[in-house]
VONUFI-848547 format. One record per residue (C-alpha): residue in one letter; x, z, y. Coordinates in steps of 0.2 Angstrom, whole numbers. Each point is the difference from the previous one (the first is absolute). Layout:
+------+-------+-------+-------+
: bapa :    c1 :    c3 :    c2 :
+------+-------+-------+-------+
:    A :     X :     Z :     Y :
...
+------+-------+-------+-------+
END
This chain:
+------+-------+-------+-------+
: bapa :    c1 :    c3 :    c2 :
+------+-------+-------+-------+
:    X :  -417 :  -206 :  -340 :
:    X :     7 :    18 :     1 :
:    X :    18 :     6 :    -8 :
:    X :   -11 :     9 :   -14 :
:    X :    -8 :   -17 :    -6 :
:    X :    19 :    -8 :     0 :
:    X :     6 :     7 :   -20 :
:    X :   -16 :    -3 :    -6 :
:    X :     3 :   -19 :     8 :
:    X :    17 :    -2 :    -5 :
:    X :    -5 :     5 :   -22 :
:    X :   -15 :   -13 :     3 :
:    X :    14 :   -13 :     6 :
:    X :    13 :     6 :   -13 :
:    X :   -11 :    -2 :   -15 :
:    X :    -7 :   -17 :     6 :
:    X :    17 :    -5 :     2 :
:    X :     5 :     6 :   -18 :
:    X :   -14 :   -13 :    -8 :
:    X :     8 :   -13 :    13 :
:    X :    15 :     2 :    -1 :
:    X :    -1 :    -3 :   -21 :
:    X :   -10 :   -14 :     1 :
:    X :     9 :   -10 :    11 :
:    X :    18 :     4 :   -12 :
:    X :    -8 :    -9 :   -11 :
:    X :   -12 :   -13 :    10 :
:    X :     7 :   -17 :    -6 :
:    X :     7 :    -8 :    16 :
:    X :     2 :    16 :    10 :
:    X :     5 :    10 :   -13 :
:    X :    17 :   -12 :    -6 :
:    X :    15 :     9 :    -1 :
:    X :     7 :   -16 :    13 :
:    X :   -10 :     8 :    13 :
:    X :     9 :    13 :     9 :
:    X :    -6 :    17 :    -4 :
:    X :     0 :     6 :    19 :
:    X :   -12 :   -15 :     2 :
:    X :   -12 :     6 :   -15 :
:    X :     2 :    18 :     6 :
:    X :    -6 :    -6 :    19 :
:    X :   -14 :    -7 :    -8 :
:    X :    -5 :    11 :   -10 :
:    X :     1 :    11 :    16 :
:    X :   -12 :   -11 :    11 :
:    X :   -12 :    -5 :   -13 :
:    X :    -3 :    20 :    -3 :
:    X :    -2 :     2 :    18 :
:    X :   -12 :   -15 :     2 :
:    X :   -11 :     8 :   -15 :
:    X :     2 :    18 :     5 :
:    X :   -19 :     1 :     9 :
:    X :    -6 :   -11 :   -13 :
:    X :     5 :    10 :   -13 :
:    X :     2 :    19 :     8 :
:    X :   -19 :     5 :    -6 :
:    X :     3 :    -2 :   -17 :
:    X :    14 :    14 :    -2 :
:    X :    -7 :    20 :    -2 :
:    X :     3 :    10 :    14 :
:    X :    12 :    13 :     0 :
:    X :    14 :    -7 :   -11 :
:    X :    13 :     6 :    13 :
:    X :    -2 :    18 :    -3 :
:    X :    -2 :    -2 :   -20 :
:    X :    17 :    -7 :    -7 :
:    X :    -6 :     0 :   -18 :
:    X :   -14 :   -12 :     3 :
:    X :    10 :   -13 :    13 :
:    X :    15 :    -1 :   -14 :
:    X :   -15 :    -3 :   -13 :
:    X :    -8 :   -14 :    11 :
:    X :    17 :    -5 :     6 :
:    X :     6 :    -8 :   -18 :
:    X :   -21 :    -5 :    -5 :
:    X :     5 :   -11 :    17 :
:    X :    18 :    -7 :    -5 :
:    X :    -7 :    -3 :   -21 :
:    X :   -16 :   -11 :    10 :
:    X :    13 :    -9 :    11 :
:    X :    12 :    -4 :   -16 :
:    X :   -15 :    -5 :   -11 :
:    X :    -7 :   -12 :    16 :
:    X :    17 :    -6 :     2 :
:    X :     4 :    -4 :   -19 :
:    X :   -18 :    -9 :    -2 :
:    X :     4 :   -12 :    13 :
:    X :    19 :    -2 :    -8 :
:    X :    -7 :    -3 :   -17 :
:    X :   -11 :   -13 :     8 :
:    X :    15 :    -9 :     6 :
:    X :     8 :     1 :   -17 :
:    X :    -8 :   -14 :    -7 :
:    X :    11 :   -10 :     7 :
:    X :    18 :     8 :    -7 :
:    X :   -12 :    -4 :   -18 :
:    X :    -2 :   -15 :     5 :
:    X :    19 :    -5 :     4 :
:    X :     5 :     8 :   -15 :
:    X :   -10 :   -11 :   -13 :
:    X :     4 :   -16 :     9 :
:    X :    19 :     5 :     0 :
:    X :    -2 :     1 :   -17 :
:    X :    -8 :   -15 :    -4 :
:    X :    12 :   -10 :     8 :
:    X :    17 :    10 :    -7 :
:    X :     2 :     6 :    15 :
:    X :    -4 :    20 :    -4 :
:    X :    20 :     5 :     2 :
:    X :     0 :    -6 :    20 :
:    X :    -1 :    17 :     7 :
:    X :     2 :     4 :    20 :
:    X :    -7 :    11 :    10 :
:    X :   -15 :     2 :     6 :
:    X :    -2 :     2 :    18 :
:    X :   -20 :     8 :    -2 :
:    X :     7 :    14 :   -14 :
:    X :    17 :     1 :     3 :
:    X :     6 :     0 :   -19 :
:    X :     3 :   -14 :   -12 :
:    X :   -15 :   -14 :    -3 :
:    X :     2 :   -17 :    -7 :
:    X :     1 :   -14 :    13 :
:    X :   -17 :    -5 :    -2 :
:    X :    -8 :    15 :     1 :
:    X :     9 :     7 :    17 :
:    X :    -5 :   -18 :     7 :
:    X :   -16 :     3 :    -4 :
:    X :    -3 :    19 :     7 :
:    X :     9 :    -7 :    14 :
:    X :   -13 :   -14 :     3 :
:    X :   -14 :    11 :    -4 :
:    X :     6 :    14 :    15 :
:    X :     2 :   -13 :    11 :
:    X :   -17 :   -10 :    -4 :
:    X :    -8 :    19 :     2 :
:    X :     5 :    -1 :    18 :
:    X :    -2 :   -19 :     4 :
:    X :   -19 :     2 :    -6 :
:    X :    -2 :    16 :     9 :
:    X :    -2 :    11 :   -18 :
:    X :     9 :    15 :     9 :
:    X :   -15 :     5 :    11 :
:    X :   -11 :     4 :   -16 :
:    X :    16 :     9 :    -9 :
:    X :     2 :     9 :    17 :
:    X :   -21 :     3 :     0 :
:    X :     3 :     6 :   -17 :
:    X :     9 :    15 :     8 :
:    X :   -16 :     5 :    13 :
:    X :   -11 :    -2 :   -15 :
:    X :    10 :    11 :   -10 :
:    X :    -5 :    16 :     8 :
:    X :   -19 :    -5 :    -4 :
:    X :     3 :    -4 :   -17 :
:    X :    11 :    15 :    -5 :
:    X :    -5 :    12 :    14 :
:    X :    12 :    14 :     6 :
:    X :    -2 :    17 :   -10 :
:    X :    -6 :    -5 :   -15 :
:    X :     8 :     0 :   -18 :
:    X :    12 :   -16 :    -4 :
:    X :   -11 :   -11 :   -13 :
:    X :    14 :    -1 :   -11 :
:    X :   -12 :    -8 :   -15 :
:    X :    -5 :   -14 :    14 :
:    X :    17 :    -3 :     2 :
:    X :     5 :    -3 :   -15 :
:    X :   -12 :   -12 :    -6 :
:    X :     0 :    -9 :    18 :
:    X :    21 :    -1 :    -6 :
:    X :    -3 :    -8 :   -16 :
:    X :   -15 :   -13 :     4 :
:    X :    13 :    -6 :    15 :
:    X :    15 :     0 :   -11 :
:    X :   -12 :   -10 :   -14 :
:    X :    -5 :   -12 :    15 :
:    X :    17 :    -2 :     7 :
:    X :     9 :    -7 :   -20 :
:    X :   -20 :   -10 :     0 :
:    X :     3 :    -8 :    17 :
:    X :    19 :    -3 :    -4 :
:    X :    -4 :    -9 :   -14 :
:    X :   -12 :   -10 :     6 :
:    X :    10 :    -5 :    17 :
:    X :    14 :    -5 :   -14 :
:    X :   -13 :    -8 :   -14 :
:    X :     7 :   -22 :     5 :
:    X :    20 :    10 :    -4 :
:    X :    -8 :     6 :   -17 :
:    X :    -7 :   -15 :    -4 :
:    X :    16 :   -10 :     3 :
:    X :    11 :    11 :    -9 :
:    X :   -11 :    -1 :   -16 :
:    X :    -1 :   -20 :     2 :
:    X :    19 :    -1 :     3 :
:    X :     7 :    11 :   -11 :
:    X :   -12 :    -5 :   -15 :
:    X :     6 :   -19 :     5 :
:    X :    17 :     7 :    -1 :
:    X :    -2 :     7 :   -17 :
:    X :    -7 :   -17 :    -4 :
:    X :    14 :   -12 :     5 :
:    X :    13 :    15 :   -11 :
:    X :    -7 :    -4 :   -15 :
:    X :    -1 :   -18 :     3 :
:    X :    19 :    -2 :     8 :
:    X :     9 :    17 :   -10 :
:    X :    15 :    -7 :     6 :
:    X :    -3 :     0 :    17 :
:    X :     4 :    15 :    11 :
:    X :   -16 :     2 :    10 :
:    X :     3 :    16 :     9 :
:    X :    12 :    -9 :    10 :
:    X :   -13 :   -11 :     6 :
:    X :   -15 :    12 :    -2 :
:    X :     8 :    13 :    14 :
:    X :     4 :   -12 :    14 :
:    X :   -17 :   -11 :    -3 :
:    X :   -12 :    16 :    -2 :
:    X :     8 :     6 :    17 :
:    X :    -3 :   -17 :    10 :
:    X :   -18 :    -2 :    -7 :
:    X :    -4 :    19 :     4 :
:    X :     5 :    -2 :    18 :
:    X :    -9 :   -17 :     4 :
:    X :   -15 :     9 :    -9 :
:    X :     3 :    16 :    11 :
:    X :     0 :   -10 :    16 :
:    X :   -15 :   -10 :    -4 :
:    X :   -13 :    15 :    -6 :
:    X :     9 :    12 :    13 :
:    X :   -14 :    -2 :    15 :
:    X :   -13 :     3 :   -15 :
:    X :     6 :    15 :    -7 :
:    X :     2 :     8 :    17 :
:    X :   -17 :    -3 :     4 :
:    X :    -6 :     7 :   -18 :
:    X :    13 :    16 :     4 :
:    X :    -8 :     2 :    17 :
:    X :   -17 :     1 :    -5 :
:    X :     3 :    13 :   -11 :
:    X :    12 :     9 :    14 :
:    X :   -17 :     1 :    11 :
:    X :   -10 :     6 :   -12 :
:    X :    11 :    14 :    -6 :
:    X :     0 :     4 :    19 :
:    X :   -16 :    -2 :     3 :
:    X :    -4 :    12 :   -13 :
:    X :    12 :    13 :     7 :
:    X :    -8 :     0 :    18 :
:    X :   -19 :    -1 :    -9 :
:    X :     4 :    14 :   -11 :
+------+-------+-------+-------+
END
């Protein structure tokens, strides 16, 4: 390597670190505002090192000496980092869904705290949830094809070319469909038991008017909800999974 080759090596390395460095902002487990952002910038740094001869070849020659083009390129890299990084968030949210419709379904929809994955607002149910669903990602080694979704990245949307914004937006709303789909289904047993309960509830009103059955209702719907939580837990983590590893499998497939 010469000092002539080093400007035309250091665009290559900023532009792969600008699709990087996006993804991983927004990479579920890495990208969680508890992580330190020193420690997502260092590894946003190395992973662009590691990928920089991999990926070097795809860039046009001569970016260096054409500011125009490298600005150009430079925001097509940072929009495909976003999208990368908001597809695998949106896989994720399936889960905050999921939390949401339970917490309803047991009276416990006003419990707000914060939640450690997002850090803003969530019910309680939900942030438990995301929280499980980050650490089950790494426990079941699901980080290696997010991470693998970022090599593949530079294949599927090659360097130089235009954004598919029409590709993006449909990819947006199938995963947004698929997220409230999966969310509802991971929360289907907690539907069922609020309709049964509360439609027995409306039956022993009109049988006892006298009696005050929210009293009753509120404690007894949150007891029953939380045995019923701990019982179908294990089974709706395995259902969430599956889809977790299929959303990502998809990602690294293209």
């Amino acid at each position: 390597m010469t000092i002539r080759l080093l400007p035309e090596v250091a665009v290559v390395y900023m532009l792969a670190f600008a699709r990087i460095g996006a993804i991983l902002m927004l990479l579920p487990g890495i990208g969680e505002t508890a992580v330190a952002s020193r420690i997502r910038l260092s590894m946003a740094l190395l992973l662009a090192l590691l990928l920089h001869p991999l990926v070097a070849g795809l860039y046009p020659k001569g970016l260096a000496v054409k500011p125009a083009a490298l600005g150009v390129m430079l925001a097509g890299e940072i929009a495909i980092g976003l999208f990368i990084g908001m597809a695998s968030r949106l896989v994720l949210a399936a889960a905050q869904v999921a939390g949401t419709t339970i917490a309803n379904q047991l009276g416990l929809g006003f419990a707000m705290t914060v939640d450690p994955t997002q850090g803003q607002q969530g019910v309680i149910f939900g942030n438990f949830l995301s929280l499980m669903a980050v650490t089950l990602i790494f426990a079941t080694d699901l980080h290696i094809p997010a991470i693998s979704a970022v090599s593949s990245s530079f294949t599927l949307f090659p360097p130089g070319q235009w954004v598919p914004v029409g590709d993006f937006a449909e990819v947006t709303v199938w995963l947004v469909g698929e997220s409230f789909r999966v969310g509802l289904q991971v929360s289907a047993p907690f539907l069922a038991f609020g309709l049964i309960f509360n439609l027995g509830l409306g039956m022993l009103q009109k049988m006892m008017p006298q009696f005050q059955i929210f009293f009753v209702a509120m404690p007894l719907s949150i007891w029953v909800g939380m045995v019923l939580f701990g019982l179908v837990l294990s089974t709706m983590m395995l259902w969430y999974m599956d889809h977790v590893r299929d959303a990502f499998g998809r990602l690294v497939a293209g």
